[in-house]
C-alpha positions, 0 to 999 in steps of 0.5 A: 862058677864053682870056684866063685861060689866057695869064694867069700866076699865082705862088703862093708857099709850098708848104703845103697852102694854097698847094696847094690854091690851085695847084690851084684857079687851075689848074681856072680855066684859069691857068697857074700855078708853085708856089715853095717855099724847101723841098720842097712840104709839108716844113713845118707841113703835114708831121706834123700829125695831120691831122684834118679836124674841122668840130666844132673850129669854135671858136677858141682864144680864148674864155670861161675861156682866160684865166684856165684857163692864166694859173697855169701859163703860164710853166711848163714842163708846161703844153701852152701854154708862152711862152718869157720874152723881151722881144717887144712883138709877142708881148706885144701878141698876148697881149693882143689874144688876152685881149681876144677871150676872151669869147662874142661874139667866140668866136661871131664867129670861130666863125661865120668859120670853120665856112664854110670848114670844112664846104666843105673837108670836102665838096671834100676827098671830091669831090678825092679820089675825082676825082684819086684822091689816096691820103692814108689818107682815112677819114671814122671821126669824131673823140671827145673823151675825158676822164679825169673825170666833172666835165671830161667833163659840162663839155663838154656846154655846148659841146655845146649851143652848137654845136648851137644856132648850127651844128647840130652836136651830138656823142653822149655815151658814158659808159665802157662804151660808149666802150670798145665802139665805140673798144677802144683807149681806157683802162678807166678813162676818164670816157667821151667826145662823138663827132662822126661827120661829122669826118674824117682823112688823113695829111698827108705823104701828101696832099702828095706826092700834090698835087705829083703831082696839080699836075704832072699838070695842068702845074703848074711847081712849083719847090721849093729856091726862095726869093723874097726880095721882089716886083718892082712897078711903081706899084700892082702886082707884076710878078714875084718876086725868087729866087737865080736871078733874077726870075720874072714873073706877072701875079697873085700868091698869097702862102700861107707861113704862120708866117712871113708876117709877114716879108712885111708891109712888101712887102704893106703891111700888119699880119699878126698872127701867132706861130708856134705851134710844135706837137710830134708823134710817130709810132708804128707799129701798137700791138695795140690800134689805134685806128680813131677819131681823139682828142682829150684836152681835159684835156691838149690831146693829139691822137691820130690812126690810121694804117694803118702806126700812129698819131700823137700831136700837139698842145702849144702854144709861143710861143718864136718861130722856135726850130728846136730840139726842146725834150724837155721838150715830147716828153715832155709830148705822151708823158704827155699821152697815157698816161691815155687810150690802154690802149697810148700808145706804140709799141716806137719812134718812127718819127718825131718832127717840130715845126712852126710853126702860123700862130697869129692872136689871133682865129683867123680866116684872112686871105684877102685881097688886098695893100693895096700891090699889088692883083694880090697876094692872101695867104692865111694865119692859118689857125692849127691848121686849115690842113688843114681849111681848105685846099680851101675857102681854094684854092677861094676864092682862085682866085675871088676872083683871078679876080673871080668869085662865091665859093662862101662870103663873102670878108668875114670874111677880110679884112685890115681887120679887123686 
């Protein structure tokens, strides 16, 4: 443990991997700084809808994606909408995500990330009541809810699957009781599945309290720094090049998300992934609150409360690193939510925010160390599970930089696969 104490690691990126990673080499015993170009959790960790949702263990790419969007691709009301450009990267991850879409490797995914899912929920609670983090933490389940009979009796082979290989089954409620346990929800809704172990918080929330969480315990966090590449000798990076000069470490975290595939020729390595950008807008406290988070599958709209109001999230598009807000999509994350909610709006919108989801075509992390530089370890590719994943990825990046057991299997993660 003396060693480890004089041993100092930089993590680059300030989102809630980067974070949580901060935090779990800092209860190792090293001493850690904390660099983000921005402000710690201004990016994708910022307005997301912040579920904590083991019971979206299955990745995008699976039976039916395909050919359930393939009509309405390039159409701007679909909520996963590709900008036409010429990418060969794009198009090769549309491929390589085509390829994906059948049972096996849904099952294969699925298997890669349930692990980090059900341990970030229980680390979450411990680290919360341990720190005293003030996030909005409720553990109220999530429902899927649909608009028609038909949508909503599909779901129940998904349901079936989940509990068959992950023992993670969901309660039907027709309409009449859908509407007792969450009032909020339309009158004239199908009904809904609810998974009661699922949980949320606020995002913005949980950031500013791990800064304050990382400070407490010494954490040098340096925001409005950007690293431009490393400094190696032989096989090993021996500091950071920033504006203000070079920063030296003896281990290295690379967690930057979206943007890490800017980072592949100092790793040596493929990473790939799109931004996936993602739109939501934050209401304050309607009459008729909602208690229970919400997912519309027929419109791929997500619904999380608040104690000041309420958040809706989700549409999907591959437009590159565009900054701009494209209407078009508020509008349709708006309407996405009309059918569900009997009050989807709120009299204003206190915020209207869009991020870059680090989107990987078969939706497992990597979390892995650099083939270039064997004291550099990434974590990225969490795609729209960043918030999910985050303890358990921090936890399992702190053991494997410190090369000691991991509290889950490190294999699934790695850069080989790709």
């Amino acid at each position: 443990m003396a060693e480890q104490k004089q041993s100092h690691v930089i993590v680059i990126g300030g989102g809630v991997i980067g974070a949580s990673s901060a935090y779990f080499l800092r209860q190792a015993g090293y001493r850690v700084t904390l660099i983000d170009k921005n402000t710690l959790g201004s990016q994708c960790s910022h307005g997301n809808c912040g579920l904590i949702c083991p019971s979206d263990a299955l990745p995008l790419a699976s039976p039916g994606a395909v050919s359930s969007t393939l009509k309405t691709l390039f159409k701007r009301h679909n909520p996963l909408y590709i900008k036409p450009r010429v990418s060969p990267r794009l198009w090769l991850w549309l491929v390589k995500f085509a390829l994906r879409c059948n049972q096996r490797h849904m099952l294969q995914a699925a298997e890669a990330r349930m692990p980090l899912l059900e341990s970030s929920l229980h680390l979450y609670q411990s680290l919360i009541e341990r720190e005293q983090i003030e996030c909005e933490w409720q553990k109220n389940g999530l429902l899927y809810v649909y608009k028609d009979q038909a949508a909503m009796d599909s779901y129940q082979a998904t349901d079936e699957f989940l509990t068959k290989h992950f023992s993670l089954s969901a309660k039907r409620f027709d309409t009449c009781a859908l509407s007792e346990l969450e009032p909020a929800v339309a009158e004239d809704i199908a009904g809904g599945w609810y998974y009661e172990e699922d949980a949320h918080l606020r995002p913005d929330r949980l950031m500013s309290e791990w800064k304050r969480v990382l400070q407490n315990y010494d954490v040098d966090v340096l925001e409005a720094t950007e690293v431009f590449k490393f400094k190696r000798k032989g096989i090993k990076a021996t500091g950071v090049l920033t504006r203000d000069g070079v920063i030296e470490a003896d281990k290295f975290v690379l967690a930057v998300g979206a943007i890490s595939p800017q980072w592949e020729k100092e790793i040596g390595a493929d990473l790939p992934i799109q931004p996936g950008k993602g739109y939501s807008l934050t209401y304050p406290k309607p009459q008729y609150s909602p208690r229970i988070p919400m997912i519309f599958p027929q419109h791929r709209v997500a619904m999380t409360p608040m104690q000041s109001g309420y958040r809706l999230g989700s549409t999907m598009e591959f437009s590159g690193y565009d900054t701009s807000i494209n209407r078009r999509r508020i509008e349709l994350l708006k309407k996405g939510a009309e059918p569900y909610l009997r009050e989807p709006y709120g009299d204003y919108v206190e915020e209207e925010w869009y991020g870059w989801r680090p989107m990987i075509y078969h939706g497992i992390p990597i979390i892995d160390t650099s083939p270039r530089m064997d004291n550099v370890l990434v974590a990225t590719g969490h795609n729209m599970l960043g918030l999910s994943m985050g303890p358990a990825t921090g936890k399992l990046v702190s053991e494997l930089v410190a090369g000691k057991p991991t509290h889950v299997s490190a294999k699934p993660y790695q850069l080989l696969r790709n």
